[in-house]
C-alpha positions as a printed NumPy array, in Angstrom:
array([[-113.83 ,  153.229,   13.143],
       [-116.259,  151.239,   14.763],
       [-117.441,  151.821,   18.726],
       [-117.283,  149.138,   21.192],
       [-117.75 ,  148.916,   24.604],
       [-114.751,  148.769,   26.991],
       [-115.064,  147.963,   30.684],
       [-113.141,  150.766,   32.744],
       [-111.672,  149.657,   36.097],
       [-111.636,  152.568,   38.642],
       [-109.803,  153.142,   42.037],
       [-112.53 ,  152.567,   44.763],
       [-115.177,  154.993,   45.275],
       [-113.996,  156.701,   41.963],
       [-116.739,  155.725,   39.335],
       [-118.312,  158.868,   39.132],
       [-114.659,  161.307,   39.047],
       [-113.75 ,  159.309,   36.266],
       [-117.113,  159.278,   34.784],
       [-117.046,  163.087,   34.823],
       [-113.528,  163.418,   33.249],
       [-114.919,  161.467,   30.112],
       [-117.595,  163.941,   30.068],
       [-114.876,  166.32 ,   29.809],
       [-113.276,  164.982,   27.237],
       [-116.185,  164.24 ,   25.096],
       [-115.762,  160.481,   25.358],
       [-119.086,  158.374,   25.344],
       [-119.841,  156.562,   28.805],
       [-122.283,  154.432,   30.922],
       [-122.111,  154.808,   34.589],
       [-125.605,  152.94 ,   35.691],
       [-126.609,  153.714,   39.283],
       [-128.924,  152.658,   41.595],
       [-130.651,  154.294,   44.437],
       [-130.244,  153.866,   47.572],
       [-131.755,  154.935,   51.01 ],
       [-128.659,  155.624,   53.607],
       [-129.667,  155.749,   57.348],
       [-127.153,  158.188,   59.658],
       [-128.339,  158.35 ,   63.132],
       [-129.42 ,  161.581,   62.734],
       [-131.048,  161.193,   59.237],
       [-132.018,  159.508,   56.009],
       [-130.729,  160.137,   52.48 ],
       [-131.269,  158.509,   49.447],
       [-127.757,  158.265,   47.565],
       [-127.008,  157.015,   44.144],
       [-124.383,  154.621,   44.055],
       [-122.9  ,  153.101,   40.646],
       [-124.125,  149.237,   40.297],
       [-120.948,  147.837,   39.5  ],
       [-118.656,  149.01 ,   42.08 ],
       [-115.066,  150.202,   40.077],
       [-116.196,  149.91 ,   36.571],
       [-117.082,  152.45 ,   33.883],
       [-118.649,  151.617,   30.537],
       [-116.494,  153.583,   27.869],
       [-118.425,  153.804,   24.349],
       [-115.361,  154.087,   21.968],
       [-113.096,  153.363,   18.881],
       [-109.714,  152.412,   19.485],
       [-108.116,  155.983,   19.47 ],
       [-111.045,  157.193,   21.922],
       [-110.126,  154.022,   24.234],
       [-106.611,  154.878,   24.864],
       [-107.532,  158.709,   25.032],
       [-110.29 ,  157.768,   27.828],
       [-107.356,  156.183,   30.592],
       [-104.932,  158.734,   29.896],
       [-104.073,  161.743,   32.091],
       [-107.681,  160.481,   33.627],
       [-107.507,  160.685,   37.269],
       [-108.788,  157.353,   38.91 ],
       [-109.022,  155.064,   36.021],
       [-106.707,  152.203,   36.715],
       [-106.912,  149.949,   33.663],
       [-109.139,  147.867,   31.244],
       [-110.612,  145.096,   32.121],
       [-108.886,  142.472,   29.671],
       [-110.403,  139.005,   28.106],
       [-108.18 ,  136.081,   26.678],
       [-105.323,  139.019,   25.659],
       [-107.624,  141.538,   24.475],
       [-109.613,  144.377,   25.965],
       [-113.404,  142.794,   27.552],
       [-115.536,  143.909,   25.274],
       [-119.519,  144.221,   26.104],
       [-122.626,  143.845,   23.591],
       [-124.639,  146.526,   23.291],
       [-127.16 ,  144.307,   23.962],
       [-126.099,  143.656,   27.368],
       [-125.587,  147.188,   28.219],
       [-128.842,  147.934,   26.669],
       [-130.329,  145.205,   29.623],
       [-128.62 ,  146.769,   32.13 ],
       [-130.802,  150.142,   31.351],
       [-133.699,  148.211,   31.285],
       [-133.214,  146.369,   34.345],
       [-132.662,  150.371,   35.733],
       [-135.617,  151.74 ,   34.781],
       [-138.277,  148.668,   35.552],
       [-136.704,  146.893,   38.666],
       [-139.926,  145.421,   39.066],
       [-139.671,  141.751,   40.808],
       [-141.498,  138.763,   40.715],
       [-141.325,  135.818,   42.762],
       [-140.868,  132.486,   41.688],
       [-143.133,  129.727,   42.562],
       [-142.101,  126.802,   40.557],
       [-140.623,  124.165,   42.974],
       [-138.993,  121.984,   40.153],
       [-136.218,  124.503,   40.009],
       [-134.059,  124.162,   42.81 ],
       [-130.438,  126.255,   44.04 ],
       [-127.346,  125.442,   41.582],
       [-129.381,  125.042,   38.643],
       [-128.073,  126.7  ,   35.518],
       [-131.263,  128.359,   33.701],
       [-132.179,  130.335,   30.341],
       [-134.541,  133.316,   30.51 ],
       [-137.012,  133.04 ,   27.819],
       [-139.353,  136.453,   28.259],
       [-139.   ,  139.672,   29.301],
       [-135.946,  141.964,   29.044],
       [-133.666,  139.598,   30.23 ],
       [-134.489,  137.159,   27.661],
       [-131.721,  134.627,   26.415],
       [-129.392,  135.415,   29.022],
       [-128.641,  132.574,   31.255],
       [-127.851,  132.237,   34.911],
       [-127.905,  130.324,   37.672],
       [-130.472,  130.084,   40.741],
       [-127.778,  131.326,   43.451],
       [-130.627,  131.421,   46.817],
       [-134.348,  131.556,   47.624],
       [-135.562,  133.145,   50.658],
       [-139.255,  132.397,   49.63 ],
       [-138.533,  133.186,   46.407],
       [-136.167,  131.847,   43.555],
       [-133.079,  134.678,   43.081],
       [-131.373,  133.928,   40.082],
       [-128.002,  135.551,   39.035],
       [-127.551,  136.413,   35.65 ],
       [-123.8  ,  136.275,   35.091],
       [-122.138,  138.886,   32.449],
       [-119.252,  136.803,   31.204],
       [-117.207,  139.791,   29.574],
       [-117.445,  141.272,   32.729],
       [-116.928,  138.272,   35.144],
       [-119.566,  140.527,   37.514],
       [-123.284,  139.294,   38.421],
       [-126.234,  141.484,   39.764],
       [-129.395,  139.493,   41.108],
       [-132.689,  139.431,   39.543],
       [-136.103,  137.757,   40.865],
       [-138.156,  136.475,   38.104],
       [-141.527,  134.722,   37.815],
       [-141.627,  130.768,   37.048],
       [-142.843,  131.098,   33.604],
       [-139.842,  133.493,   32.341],
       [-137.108,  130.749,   32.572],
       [-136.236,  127.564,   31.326],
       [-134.208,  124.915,   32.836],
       [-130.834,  124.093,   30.73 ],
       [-129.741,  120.435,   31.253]])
């Protein structure tokens, strides 16, 4: 059977429990993380926290799917498209490792591109995934919508890496 991959939903702050209950059942999963620097009073930490906030990337045939949300503690459901379980390329989640591992950023200086506009990206890792330019703060931030997730993370990206779409 062939392997897809599902989008888990998790109970808040439970990304990782379920991620390590997949583990345990020898299910294939993608929990990307980011880190972060957290600033107490009294000290500084850096924490890794999961980039999409309640969702789990389950690598699985059908019979591996179904085995993934049972008896697993903080998985709530799949994350469903037109009837059917969301299903994401392995492309995508293939950009979302990149866009890990080289967060790199680089502004924008093009001023014929302007907030609302719906671009293409035509070079670098990102390339042929649109988006839209959502705000500029001296720069152009574009985000690049994943529509099996219905979730967006923000990238910057130089003028001559997008296109404009009409």
């Amino acid at each position: 059977m062939e392997r897809k991959w599902f989008v888990l939903q998790t109970k808040p702050r439970n990304e990782k429990i379920v991620a390590f209950q997949l583990n345990q059942k020898g299910i294939e999963f993608y929990l990307p993380v980011t880190e972060k620097i957290r600033i107490w009073a009294d000290r500084k930490k850096k924490i890794s926290t999961p980039l999409f906030s309640g969702y789990v990337f389950v690598h699985a045939n059908e019979k591996e799917r179904l085995n993934a949300i049972s008896n697993t503690s903080g998985a709530i459901r799949y994350v469903f498209f037109e009837k059917r379980p969301a299903v994401v390329s392995d492309r995508e989640i293939e950009l979302v490792k990149l866009a890990i591992a080289e967060p790199e950023k680089i502004s924008i200086d093009d001023k014929k591109i302007k907030k609302g506009d719906l671009i293409v990206i035509t070079h670098g890792i990102f390339k042929g995934m649109k988006g839209f330019v959502n705000e500029f703060r001296g720069n152009f931030k574009l985000t690049v919508n994943l529509e099996e997730l219905s979730y967006s993370f923000s990238i910057i990206l130089n003028s001559s890496e997008v296109s404009l779409l009409t």
